[in-house]
N, CA, C and O atoms as CSV, one atom per row, in Angstrom:
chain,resi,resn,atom,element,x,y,z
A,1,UNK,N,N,15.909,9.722,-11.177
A,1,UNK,CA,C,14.460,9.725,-11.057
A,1,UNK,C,C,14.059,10.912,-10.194
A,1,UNK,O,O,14.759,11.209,-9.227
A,2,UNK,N,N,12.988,11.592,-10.491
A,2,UNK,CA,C,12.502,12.509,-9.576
A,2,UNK,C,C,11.550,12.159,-8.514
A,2,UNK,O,O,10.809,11.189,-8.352
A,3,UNK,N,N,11.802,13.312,-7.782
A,3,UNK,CA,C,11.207,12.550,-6.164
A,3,UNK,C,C,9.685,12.297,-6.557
A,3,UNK,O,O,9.154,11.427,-5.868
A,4,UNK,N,N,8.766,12.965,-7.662
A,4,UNK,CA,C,7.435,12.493,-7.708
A,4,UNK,C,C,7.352,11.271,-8.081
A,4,UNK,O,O,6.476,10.471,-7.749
A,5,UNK,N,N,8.604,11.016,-9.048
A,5,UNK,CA,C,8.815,9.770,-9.852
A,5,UNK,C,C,9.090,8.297,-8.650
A,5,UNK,O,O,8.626,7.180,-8.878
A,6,UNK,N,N,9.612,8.514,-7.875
A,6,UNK,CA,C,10.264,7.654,-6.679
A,6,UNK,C,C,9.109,7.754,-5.849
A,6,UNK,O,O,8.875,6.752,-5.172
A,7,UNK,N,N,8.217,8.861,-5.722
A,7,UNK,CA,C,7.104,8.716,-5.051
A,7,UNK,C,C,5.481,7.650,-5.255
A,7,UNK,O,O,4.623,7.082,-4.580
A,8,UNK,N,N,5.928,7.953,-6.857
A,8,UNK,CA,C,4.666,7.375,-7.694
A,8,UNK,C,C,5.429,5.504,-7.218
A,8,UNK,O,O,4.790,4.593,-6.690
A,9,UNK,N,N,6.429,5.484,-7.504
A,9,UNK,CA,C,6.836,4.229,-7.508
A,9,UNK,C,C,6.738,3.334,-6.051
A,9,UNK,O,O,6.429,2.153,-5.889
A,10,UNK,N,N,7.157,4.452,-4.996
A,10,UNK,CA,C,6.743,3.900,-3.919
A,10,UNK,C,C,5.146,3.545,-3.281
A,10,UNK,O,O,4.917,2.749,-2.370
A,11,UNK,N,N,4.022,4.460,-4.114
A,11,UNK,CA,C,2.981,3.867,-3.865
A,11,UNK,C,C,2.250,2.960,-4.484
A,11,UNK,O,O,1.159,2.496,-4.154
A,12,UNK,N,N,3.342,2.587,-5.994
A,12,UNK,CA,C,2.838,1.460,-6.735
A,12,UNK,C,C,3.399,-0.182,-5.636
A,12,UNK,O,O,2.681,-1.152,-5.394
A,13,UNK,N,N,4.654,0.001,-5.248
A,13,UNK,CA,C,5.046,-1.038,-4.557
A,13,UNK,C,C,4.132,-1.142,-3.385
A,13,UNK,O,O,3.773,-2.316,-3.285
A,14,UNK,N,N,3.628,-0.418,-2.489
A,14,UNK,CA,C,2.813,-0.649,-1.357
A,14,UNK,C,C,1.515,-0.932,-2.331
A,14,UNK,O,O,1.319,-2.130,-2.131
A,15,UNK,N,N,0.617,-0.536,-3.183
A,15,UNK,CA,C,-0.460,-1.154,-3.619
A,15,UNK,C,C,-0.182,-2.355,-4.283
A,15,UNK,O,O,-1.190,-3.049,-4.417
A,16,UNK,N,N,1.526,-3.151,-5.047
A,16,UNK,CA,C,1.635,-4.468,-4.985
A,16,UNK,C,C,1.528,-5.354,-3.525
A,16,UNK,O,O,1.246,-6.552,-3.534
A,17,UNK,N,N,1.809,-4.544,-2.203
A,17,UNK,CA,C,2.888,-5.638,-1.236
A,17,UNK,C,C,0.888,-5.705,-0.815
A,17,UNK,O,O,0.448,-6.842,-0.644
A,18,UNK,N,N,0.135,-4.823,-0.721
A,18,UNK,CA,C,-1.533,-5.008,-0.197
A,18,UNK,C,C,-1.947,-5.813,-0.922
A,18,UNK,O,O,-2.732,-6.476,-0.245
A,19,UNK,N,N,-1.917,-6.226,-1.987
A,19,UNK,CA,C,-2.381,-7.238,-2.739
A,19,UNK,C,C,-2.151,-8.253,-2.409
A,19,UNK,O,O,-3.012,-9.048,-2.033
A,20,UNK,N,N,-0.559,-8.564,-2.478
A,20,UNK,CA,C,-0.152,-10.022,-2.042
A,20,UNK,C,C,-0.387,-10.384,-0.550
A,20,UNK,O,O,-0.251,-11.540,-0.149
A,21,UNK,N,N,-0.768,-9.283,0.310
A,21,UNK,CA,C,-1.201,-9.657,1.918
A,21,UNK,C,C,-2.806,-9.971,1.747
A,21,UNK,O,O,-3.472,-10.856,2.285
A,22,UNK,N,N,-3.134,-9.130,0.984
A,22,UNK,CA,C,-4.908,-9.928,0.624
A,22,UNK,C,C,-4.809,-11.357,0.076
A,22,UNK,O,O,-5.673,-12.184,0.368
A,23,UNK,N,N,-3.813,-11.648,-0.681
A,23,UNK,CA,C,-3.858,-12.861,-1.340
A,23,UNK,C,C,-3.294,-13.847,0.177
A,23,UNK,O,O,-4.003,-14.832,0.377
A,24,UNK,N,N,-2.353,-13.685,0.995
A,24,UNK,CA,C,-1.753,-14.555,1.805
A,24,UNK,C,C,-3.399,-14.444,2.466
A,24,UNK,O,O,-3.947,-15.536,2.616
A,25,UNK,N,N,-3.970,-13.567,2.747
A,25,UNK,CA,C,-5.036,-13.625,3.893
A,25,UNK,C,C,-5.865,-14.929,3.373
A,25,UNK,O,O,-6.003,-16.011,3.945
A,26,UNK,N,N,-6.306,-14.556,2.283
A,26,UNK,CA,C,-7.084,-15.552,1.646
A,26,UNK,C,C,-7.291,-16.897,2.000
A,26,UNK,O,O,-8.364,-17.462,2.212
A,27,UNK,N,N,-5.628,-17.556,2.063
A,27,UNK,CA,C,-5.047,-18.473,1.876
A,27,UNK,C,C,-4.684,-19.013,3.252
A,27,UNK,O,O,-4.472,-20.218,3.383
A,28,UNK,N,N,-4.579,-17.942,4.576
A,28,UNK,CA,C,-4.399,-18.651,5.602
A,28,UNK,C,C,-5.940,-19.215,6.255
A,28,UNK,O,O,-7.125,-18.892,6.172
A,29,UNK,N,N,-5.217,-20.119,6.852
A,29,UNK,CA,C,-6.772,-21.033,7.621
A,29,UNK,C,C,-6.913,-20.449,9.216
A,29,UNK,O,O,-7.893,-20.727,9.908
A,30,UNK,N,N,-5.810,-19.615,9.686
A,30,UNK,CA,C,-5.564,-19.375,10.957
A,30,UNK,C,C,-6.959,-17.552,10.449
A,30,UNK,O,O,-6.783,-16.652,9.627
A,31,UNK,N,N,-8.041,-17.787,11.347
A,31,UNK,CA,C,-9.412,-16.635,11.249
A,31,UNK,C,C,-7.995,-15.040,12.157
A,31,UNK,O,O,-7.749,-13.950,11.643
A,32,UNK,N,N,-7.471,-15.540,13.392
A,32,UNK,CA,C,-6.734,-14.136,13.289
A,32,UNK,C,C,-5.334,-13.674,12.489
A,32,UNK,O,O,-4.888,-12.528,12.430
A,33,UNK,N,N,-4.888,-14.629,12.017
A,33,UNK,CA,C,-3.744,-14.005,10.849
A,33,UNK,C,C,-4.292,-13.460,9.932
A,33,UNK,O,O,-3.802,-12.423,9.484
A,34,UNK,N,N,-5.809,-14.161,9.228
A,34,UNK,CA,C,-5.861,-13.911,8.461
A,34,UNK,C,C,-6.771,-12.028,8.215
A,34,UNK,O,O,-6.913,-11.341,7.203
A,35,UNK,N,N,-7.176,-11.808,9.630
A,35,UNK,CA,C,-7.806,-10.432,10.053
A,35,UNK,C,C,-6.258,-9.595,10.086
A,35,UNK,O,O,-6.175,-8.437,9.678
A,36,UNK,N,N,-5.079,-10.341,10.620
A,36,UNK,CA,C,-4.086,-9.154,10.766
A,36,UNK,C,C,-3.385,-9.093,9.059
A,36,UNK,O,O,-3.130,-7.995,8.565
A,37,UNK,N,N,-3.224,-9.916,8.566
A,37,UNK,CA,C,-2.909,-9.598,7.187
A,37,UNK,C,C,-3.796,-8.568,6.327
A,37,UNK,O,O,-3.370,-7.682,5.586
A,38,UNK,N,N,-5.110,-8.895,6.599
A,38,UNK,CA,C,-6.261,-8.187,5.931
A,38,UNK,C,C,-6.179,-6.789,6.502
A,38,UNK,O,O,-6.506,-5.800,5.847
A,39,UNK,N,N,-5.719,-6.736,7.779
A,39,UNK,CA,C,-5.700,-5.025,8.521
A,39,UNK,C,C,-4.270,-4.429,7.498
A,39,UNK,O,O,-4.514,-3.684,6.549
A,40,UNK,N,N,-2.799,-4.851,7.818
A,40,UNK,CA,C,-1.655,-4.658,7.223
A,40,UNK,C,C,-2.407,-4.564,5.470
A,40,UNK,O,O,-1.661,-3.841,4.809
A,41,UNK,N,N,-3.150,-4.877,4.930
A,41,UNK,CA,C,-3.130,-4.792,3.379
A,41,UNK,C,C,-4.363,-3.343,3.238
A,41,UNK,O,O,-4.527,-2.538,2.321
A,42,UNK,N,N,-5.049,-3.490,4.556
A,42,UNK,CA,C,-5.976,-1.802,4.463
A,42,UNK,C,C,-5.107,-0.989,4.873
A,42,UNK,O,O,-5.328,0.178,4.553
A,43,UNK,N,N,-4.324,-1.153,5.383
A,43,UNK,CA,C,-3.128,0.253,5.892
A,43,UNK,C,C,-2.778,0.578,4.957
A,43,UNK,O,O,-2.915,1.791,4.799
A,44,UNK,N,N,-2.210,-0.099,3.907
A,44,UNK,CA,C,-0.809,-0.020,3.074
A,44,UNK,C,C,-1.626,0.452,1.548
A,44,UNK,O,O,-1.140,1.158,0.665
A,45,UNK,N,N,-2.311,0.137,1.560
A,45,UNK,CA,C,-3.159,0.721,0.872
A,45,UNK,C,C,-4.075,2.130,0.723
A,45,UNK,O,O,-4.489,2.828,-0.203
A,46,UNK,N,N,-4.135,2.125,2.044
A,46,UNK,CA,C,-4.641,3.310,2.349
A,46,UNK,C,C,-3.560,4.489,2.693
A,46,UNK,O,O,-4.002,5.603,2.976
A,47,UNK,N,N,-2.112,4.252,2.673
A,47,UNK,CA,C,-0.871,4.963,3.033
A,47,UNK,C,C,-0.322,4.847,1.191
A,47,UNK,O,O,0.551,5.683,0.962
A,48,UNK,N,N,-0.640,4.111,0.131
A,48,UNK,CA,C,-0.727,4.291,-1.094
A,48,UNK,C,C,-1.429,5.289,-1.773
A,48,UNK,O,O,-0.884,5.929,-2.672
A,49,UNK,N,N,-3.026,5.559,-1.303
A,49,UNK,CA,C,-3.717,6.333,-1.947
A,49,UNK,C,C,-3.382,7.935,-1.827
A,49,UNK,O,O,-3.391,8.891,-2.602
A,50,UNK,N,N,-3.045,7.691,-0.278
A,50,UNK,CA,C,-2.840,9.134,0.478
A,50,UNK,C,C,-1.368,9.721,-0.738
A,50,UNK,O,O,-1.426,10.710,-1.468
A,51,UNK,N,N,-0.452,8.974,-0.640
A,51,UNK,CA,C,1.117,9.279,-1.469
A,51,UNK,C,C,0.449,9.548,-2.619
A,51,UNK,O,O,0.819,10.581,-3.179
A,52,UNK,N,N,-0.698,8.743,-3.309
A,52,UNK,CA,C,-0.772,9.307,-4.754
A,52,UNK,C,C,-1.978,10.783,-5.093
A,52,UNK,O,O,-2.216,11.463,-6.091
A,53,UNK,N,N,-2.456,10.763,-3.782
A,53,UNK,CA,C,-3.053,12.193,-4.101
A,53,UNK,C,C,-2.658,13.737,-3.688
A,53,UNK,O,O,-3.195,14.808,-3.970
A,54,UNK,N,N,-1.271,13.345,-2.751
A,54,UNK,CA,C,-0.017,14.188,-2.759
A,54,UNK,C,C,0.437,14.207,-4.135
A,54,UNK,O,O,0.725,15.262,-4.701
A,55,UNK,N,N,0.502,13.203,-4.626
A,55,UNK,CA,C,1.527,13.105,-5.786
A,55,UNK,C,C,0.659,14.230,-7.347
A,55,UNK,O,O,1.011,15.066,-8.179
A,56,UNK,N,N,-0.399,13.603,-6.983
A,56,UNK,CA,C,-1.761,14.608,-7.945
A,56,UNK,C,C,-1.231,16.138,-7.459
A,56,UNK,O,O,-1.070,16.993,-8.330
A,57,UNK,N,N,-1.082,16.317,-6.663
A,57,UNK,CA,C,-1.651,17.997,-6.312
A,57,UNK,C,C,0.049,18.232,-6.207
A,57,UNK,O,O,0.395,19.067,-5.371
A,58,UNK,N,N,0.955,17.669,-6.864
A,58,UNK,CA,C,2.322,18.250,-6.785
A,58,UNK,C,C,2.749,18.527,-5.517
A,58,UNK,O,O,3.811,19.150,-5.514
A,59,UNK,N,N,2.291,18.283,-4.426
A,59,UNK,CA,C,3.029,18.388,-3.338
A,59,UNK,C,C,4.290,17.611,-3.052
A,59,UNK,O,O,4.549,16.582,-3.676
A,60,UNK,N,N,5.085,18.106,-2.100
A,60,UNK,CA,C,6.500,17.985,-1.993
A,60,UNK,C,C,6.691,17.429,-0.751
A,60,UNK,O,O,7.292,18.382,-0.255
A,61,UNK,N,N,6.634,16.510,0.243
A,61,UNK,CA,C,6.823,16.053,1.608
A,61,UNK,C,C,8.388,16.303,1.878
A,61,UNK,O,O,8.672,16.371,3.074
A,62,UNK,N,N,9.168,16.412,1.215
A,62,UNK,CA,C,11.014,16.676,1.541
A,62,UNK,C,C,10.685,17.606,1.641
A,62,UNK,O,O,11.472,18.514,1.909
């Protein structure tokens, strides 16, 4: 696989793992887990978008 290829893939897995922390947030009854899950799923998401608009403009981080 090429590193854009391993790249694209690694920001598809962090925009799955933000999803399923939005979904746990949802679901907890505890008001601050459910703010720190909801923070952890805006990070990871937002560390997804960033990888895929490196990934747009062919940039190389290695």
């Amino acid at each position: 696989m090429s590193v854009s290829g391993e790249s694209r893939g690694r920001s598809q897995q962090m925009r799955t793992k933000a999803k399923e922390l939005n979904e746990a947030a949802e679901r907890s009854t505890d008001p601050e887990e459910r703010r720190r899950l909801k923070e952890k799923a805006r990070r990871l998401q937002e560390q997804s978008e960033q990888e895929s608009k490196m990934d747009d403009r062919g940039w190389d981080p290695m």
